[in-house]
Backbone as JSON, one array per atom type, in Angstrom:
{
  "sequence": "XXXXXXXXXXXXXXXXXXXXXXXXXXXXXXXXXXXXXXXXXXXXXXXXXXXXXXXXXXXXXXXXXXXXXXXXXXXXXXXXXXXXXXXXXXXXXXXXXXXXXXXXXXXXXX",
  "N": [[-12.77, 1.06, 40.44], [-12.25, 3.21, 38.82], [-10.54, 1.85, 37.33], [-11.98, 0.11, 35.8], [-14.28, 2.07, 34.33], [-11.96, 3.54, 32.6], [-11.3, 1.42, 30.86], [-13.91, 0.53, 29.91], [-13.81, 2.85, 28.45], [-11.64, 2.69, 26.62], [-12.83, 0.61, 25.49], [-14.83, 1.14, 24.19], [-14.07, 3.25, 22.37], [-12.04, 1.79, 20.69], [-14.18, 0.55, 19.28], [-14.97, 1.9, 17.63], [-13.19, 2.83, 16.21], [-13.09, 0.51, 14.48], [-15.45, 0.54, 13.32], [-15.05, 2.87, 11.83], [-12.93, 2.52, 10.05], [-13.82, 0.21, 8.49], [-16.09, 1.56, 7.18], [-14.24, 3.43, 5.87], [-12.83, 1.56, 4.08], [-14.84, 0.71, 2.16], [-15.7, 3.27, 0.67], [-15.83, 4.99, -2.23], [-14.42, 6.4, -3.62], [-12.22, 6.26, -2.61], [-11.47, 4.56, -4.01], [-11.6, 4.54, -6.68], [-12.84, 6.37, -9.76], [-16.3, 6.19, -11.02], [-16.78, 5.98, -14.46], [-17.74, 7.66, -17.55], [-18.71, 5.44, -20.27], [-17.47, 5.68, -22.7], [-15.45, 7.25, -22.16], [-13.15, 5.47, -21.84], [-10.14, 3.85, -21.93], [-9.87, 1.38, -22.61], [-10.89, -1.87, -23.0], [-12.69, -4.75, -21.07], [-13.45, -7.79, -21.21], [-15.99, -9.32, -18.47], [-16.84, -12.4, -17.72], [-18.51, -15.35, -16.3], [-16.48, -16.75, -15.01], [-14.54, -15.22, -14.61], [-12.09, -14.0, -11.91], [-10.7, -11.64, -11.17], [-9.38, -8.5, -11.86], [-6.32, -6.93, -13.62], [-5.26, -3.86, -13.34], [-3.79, -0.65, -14.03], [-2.78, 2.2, -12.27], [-4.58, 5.35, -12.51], [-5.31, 4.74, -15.1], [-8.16, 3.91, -17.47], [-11.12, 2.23, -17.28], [-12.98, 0.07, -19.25], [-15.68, -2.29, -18.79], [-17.2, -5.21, -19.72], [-20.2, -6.7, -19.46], [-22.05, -9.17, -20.12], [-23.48, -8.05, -22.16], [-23.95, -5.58, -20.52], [-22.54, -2.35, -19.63], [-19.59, -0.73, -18.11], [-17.94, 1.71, -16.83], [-14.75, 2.7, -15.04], [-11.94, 4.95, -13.75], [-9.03, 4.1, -12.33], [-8.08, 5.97, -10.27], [-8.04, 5.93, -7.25], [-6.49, 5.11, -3.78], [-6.3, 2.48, -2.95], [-4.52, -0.15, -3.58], [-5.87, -2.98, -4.05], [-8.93, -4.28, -4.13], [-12.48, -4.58, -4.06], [-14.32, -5.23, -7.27], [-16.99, -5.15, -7.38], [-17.52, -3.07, -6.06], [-17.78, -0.86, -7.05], [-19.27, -1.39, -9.35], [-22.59, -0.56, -11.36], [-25.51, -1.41, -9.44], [-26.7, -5.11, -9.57], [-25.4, -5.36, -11.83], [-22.75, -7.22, -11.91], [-22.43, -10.65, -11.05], [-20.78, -12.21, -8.91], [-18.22, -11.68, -6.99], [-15.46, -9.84, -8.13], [-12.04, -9.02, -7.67], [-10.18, -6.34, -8.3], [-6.86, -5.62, -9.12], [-4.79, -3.08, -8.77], [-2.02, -1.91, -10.0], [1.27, 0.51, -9.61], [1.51, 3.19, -11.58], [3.67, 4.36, -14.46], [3.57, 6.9, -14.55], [2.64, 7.67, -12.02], [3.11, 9.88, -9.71], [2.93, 9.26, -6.64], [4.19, 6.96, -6.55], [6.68, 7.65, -7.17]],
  "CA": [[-13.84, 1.68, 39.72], [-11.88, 4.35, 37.76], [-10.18, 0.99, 35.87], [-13.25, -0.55, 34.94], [-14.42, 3.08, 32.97], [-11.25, 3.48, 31.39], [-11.33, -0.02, 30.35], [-15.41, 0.87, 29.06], [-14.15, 4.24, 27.45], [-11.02, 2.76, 25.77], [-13.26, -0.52, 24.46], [-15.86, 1.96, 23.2], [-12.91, 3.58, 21.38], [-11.76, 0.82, 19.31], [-15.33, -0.16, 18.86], [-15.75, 3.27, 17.3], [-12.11, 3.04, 15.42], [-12.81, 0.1, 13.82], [-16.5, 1.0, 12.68], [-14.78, 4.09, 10.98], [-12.36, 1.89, 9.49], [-14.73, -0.42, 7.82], [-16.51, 2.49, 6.61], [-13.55, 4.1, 5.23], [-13.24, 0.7, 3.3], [-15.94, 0.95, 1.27], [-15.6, 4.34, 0.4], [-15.85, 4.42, -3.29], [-13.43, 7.44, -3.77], [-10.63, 5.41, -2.35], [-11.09, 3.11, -5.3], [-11.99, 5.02, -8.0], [-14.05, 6.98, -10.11], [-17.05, 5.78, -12.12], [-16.74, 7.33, -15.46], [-18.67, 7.48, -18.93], [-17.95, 3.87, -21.16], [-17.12, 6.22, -23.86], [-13.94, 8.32, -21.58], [-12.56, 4.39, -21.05], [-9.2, 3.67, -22.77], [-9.6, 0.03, -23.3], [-12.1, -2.64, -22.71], [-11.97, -5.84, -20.41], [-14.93, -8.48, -21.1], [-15.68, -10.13, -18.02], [-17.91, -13.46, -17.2], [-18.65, -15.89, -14.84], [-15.3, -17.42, -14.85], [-13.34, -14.09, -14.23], [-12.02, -13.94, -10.9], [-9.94, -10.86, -10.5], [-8.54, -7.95, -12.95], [-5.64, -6.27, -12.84], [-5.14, -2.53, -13.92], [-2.67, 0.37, -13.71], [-2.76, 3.61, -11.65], [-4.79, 6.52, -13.79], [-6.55, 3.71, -15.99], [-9.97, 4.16, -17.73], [-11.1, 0.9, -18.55], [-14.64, -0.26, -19.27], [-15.97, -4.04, -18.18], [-18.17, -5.54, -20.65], [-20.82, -7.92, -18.9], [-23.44, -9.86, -20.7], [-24.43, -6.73, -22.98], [-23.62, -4.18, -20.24], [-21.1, -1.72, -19.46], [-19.73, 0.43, -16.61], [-15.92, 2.05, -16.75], [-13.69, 3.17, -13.94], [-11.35, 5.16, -13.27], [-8.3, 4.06, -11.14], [-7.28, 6.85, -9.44], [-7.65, 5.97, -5.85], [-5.28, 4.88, -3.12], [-6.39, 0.86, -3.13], [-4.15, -1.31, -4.66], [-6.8, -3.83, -4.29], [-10.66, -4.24, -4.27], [-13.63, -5.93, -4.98], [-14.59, -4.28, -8.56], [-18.41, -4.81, -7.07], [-17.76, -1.73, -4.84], [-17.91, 0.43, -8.05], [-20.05, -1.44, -10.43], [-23.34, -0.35, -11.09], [-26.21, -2.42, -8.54], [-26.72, -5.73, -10.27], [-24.48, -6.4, -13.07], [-21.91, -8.41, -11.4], [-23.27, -11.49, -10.51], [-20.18, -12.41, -8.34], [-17.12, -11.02, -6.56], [-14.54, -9.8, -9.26], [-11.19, -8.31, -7.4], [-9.24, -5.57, -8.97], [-5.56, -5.41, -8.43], [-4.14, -1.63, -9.27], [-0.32, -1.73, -10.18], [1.45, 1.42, -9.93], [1.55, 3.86, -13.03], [4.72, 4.72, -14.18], [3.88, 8.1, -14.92], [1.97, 8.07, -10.92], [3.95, 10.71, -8.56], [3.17, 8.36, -5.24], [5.5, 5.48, -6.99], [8.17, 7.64, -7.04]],
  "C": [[-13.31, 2.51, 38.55], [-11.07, 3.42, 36.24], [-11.24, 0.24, 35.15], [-13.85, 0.86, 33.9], [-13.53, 3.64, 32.21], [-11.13, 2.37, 30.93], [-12.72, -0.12, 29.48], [-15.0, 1.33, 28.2], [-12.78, 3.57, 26.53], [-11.57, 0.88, 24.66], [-13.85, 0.25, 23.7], [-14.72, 2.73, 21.81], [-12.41, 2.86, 20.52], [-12.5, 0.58, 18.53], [-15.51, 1.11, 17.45], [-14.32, 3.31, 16.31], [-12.39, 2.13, 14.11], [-14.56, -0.15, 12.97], [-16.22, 2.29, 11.27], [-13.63, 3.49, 10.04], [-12.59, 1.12, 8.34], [-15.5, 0.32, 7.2], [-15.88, 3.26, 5.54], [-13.13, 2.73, 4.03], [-14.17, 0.42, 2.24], [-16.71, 2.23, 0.42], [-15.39, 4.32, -1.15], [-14.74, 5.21, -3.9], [-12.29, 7.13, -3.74], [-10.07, 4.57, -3.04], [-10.39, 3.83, -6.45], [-13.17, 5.87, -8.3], [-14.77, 6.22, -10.89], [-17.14, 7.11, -13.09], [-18.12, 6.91, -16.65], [-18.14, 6.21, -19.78], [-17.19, 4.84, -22.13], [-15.56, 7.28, -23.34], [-12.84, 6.77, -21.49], [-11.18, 4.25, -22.68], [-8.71, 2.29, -23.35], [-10.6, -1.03, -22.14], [-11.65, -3.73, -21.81], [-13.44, -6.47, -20.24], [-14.68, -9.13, -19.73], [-17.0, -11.46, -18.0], [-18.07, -14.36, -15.89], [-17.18, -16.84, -14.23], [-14.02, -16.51, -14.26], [-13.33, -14.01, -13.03], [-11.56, -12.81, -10.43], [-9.09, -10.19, -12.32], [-7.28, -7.19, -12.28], [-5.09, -5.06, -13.96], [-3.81, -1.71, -13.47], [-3.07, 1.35, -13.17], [-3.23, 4.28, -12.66], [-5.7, 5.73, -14.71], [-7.44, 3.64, -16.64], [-9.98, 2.99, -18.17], [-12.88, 0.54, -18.49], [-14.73, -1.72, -19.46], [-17.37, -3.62, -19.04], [-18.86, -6.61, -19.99], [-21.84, -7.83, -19.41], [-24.35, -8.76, -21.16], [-24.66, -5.44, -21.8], [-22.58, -3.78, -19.82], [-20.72, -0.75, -18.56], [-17.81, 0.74, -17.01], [-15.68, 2.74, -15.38], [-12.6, 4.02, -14.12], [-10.47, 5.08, -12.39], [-7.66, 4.87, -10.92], [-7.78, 7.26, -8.14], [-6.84, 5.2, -4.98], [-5.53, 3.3, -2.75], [-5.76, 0.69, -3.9], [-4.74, -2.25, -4.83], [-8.09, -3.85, -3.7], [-11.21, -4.68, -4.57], [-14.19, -4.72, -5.86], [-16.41, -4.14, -8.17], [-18.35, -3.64, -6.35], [-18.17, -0.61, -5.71], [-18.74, -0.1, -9.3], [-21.44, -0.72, -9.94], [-24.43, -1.72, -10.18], [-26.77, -3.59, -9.7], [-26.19, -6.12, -11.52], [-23.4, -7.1, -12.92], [-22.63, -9.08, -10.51], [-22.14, -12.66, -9.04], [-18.63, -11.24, -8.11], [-15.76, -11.25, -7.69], [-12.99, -8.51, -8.48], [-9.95, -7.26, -8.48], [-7.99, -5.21, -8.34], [-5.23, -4.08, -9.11], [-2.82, -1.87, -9.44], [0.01, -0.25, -10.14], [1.89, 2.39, -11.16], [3.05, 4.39, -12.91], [4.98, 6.23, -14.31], [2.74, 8.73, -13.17], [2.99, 8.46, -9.77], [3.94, 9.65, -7.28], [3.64, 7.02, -5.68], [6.98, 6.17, -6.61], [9.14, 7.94, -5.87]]
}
């Protein structure tokens, strides 16, 4: 009896680890910031053909789609992501991954 409710209480526990896990995933903070188009330090059109960008640590860059615009900030601890986690709702019309490289002027490289 006493192995069947630690065997309950340590499933419920994973269940509950990897809910907070998946949560912490999608955390938008962990990406990045959304900034102003106008703070962005260089542009990156994308369309329906773009599959995946790839940026530097610290970054401002602003994504140009079909006459609109949203910038970022990379300064969170993903090196990679789907760039839909931080666009605004509806202007990517598919999954566009952002790879982060590390900055050479970013303290957790060195």
């Amino acid at each position: 009896m006493k192995a069947q409710v630690f065997s309950f209480a340590a499933a419920a526990l994973i269940g509950l680890a990897s809910v907070s896990a998946h949560a912490a995933s999608a955390r938008p903070d962990l990406l990045g910031s959304p900034v102003t188009v106008q703070s962005a330090e260089r542009a990156i059109a994308l369309n329906d053909g773009t599959r995946y960008v790839n940026v530097q640590y610290g970054e401002t860059v602003r994504f140009d789609v079909d006459g609109k615009s949203f910038a970022v900030k990379f300064d969170g601890i993903r090196g990679a992501f789907d760039l839909n986690d931080l666009a605004p709702a509806g202007v990517l019309n598919h999954t566009i991954r952002a790879y982060v490289s590390p900055s050479p002027l970013d303290e957790r490289s060195l």
